[in-house]
N, C-alpha and C positions, 0 to 999 in steps of 0.2 A: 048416423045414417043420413040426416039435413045436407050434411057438406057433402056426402058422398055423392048427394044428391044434385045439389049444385053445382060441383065442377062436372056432373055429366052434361049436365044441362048447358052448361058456359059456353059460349061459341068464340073468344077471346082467339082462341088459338087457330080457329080456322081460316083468319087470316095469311097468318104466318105459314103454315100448311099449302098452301092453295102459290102462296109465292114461292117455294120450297119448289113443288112439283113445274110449275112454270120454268124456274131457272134451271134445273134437270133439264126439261124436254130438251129446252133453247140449246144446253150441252151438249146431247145427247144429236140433237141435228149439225151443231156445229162439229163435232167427232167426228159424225157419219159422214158430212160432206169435205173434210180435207186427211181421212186417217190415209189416204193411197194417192195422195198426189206429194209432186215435190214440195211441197208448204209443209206436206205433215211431217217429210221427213225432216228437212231442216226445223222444224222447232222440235222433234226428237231427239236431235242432233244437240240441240241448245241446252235442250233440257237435261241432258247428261253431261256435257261441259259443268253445267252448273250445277248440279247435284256433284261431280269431282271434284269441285274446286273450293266447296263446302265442306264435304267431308274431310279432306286435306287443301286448304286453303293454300299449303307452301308450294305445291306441284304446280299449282298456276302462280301465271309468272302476270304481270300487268299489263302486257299487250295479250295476253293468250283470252 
């Protein structure tokens, strides 16, 4: 019951926690502010290039 004790008590991790929810927001505005503009779409755009040519590497060619 001591340890159970102790890691309630430990504040070690509310660090890590607290930057956790920080770098969400910061995502979370940076999404909000480019998901409807042409930025968003071209790195939508990028983003499935590359997820295709990952998943079957030989489809893509070296300039594609």
């Amino acid at each position: 019951m001591t340890a159970l004790g102790k890691v309630w008590r430990s504040k070690s991790g509310q660090g890590l926690v607290e930057y956790t929810l920080i770098v969400m927001l910061v995502v979370l505005v940076f999404w909000l502010a480019i998901k409807n503009t042409t930025a968003g779409t071209a790195m939508a755009n990028i983003w499935t290039q590359v997820t295709t040519c990952v998943s079957s590497p030989f489809v893509c060619g070296s300039g594609s």
